[in-house]
C-alpha positions in Angstrom: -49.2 8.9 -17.2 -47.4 7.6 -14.0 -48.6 4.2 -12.6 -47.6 4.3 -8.6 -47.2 0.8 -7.4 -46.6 0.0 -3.7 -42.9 -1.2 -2.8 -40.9 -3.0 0.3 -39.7 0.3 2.2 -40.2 3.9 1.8 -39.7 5.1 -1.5 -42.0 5.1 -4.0 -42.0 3.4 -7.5 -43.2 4.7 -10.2 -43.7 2.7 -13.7 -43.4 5.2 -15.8 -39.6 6.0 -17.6 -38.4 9.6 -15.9 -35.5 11.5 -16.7 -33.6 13.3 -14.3 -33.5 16.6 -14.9 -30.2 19.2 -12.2 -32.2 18.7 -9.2 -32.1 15.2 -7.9 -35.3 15.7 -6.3 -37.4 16.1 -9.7 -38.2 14.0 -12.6 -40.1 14.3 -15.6 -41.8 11.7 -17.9 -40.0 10.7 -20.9 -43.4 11.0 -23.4 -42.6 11.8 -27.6 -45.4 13.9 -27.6 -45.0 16.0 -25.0 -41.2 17.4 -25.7 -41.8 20.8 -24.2 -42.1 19.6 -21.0 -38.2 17.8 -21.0 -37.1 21.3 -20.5 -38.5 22.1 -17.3 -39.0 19.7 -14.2 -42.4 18.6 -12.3 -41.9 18.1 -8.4 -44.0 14.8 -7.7 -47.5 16.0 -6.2 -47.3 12.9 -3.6 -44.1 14.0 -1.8 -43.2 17.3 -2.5 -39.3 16.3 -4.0 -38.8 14.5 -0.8 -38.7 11.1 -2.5 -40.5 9.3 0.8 -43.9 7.6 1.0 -46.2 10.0 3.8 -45.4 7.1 6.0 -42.4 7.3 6.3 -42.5 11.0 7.1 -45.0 10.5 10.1 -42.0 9.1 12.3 -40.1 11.7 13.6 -37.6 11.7 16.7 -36.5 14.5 18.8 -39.0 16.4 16.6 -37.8 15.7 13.4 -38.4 13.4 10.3 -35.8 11.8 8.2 -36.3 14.4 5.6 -36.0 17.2 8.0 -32.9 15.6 9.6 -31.4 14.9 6.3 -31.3 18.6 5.2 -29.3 19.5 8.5 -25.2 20.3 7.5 -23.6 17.1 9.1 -22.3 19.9 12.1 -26.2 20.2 13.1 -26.8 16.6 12.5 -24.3 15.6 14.6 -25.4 18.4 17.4 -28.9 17.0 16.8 -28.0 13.6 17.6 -25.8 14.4 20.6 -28.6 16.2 21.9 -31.4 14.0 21.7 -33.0 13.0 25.1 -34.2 9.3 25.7 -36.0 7.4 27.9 -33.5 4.4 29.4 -35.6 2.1 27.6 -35.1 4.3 24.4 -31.0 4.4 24.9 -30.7 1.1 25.3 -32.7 0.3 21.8 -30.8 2.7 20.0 -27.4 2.7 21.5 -25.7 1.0 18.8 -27.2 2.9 15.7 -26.7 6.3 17.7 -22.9 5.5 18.1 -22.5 4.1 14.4 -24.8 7.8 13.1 -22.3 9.2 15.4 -19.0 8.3 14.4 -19.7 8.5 11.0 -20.9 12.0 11.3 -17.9 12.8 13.1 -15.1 11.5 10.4 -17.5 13.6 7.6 -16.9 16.8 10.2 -13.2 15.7 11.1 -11.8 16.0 7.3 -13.4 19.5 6.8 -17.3 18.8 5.2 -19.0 19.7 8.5 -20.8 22.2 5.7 -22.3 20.0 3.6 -26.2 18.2 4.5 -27.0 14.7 4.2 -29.2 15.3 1.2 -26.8 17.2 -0.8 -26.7 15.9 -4.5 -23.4 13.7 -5.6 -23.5 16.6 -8.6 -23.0 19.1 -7.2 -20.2 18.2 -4.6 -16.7 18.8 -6.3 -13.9 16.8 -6.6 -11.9 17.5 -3.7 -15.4 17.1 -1.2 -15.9 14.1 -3.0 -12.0 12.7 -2.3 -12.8 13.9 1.6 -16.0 12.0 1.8 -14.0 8.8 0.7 -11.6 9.5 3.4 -14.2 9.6 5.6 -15.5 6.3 5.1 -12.6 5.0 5.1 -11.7 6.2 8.7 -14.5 3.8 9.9 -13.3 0.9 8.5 -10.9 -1.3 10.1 -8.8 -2.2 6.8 -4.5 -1.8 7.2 -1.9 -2.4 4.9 -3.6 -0.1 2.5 -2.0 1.9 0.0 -4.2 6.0 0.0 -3.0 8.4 -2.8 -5.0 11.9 -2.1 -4.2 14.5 -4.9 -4.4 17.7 -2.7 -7.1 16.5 -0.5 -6.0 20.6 1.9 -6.9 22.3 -2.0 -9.9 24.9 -0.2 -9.9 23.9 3.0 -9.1 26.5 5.6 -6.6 26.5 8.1 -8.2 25.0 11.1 -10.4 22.3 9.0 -7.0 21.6 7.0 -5.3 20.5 10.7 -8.1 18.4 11.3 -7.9 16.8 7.8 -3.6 16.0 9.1 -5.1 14.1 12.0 -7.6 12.0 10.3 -4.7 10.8 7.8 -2.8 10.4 10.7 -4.9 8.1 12.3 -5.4 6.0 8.8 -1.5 6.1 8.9 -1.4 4.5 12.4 -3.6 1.8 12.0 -0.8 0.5 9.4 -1.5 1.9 6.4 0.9 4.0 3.5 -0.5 7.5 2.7 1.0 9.3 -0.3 0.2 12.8 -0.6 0.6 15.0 -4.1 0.4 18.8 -2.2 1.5 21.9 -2.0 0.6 22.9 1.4 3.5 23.3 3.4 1.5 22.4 6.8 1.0 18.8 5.1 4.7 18.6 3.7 5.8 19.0 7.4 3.2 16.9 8.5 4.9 14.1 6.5 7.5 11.4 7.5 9.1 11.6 3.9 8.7 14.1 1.2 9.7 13.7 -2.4 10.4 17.1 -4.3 9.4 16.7 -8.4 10.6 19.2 -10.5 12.7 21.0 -11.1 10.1 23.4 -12.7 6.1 22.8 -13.7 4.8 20.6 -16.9 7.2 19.8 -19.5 9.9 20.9 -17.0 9.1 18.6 -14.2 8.4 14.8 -13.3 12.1 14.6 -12.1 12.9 13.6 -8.3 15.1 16.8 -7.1 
């Protein structure tokens, strides 16, 4: 049996041990005597898989909750925000989180995920999304004299997104940082300042500088 106890914030809390089953929205309890159940997952009743106290849902702006906003791809979000209309008084209150949602909206977009929504499980993004998103965040920050080593950060992007991807790591570049790049796109070796060829063949045969 779950216990629900109130909580600071929005999400709820629930006493009970759960284990997470593929979606990240759904849990089940861990009870001994009720094994069949790990096997399939139970939506929680109160908020549907949303993972938000009712409260929180009530507040919507430009007609939307954070749960509805969240399952936009981040190229709606970002249209969403953009488009918002204020009252002056309403702009001036939420200038600075506005800028900050969209800026980091834009990197996300800039390095090729403009696909991907805000509520998308960590599991099921792969490894070269999840290499991007870190590029992303890092193109807010303000750190130089940083050392980046991407592993084929172009590997499934297409044409026009893999361009966009060359600018952002251009900018990092700019702001005084080294980027080292292991690819095989030839649009990102002649984006480069230097290349270094390894070979002269694959596996066994390579790891010398040619």
């Amino acid at each position: 049996m779950y216990h629900s106890i109130a909580a600071p914030g929005t999400k709820s809390i629930d006493t009970a041990p759960v284990r997470s089953t593929a979606a990240a929205s759904k849990a089940i309890p861990l009870d001994d005597n009720d094994n069949d159940d790990l096997e399939e997952g139970a939506t929680c009743k109160s908020c549907n898989g949303l993972r938000l106290r009712k409260e929180a849902l009530h507040f919507k702006v430009g007609g939307l909750n954070i749960s509805e906003f969240s399952a936009l791809p981040v190229t709606g979000a970002l249209e969403f925000v953009e488009s918002l209309k204020l009252t002056k008084r309403e702009s001036i209150i939420a200038e600075r989180v506005l800028k900050e949602v969209k800026d980091r909206l834009g990197f996300i977009k800039n390095v090729g995920l403009g696909y991907l929504s805000l509520d998308r499980s960590s599991r099921t993004i792969s490894g070269g999304e999840a290499q991007r998103i870190r590029l992303a965040t890092q193109m807010g920050s303000s750190l130089t004299g940083v050392l980046y080593v991407l592993d084929e950060p172009s590997m499934g992007l297409h044409p026009r997104d893999c361009a966009k991807l060359l600018e952002s790591l251009s900018r990092i570049r700019d702001r005084g940082n080294t980027v080292i790049v292991v690819e095989h796109d030839e649009d990102t070796m002649l984006w480069a300042d230097n290349i270094i060829d390894m070979g002269p063949g694959a596996g066994l045969k390579g790891g010398w500088i040619t």
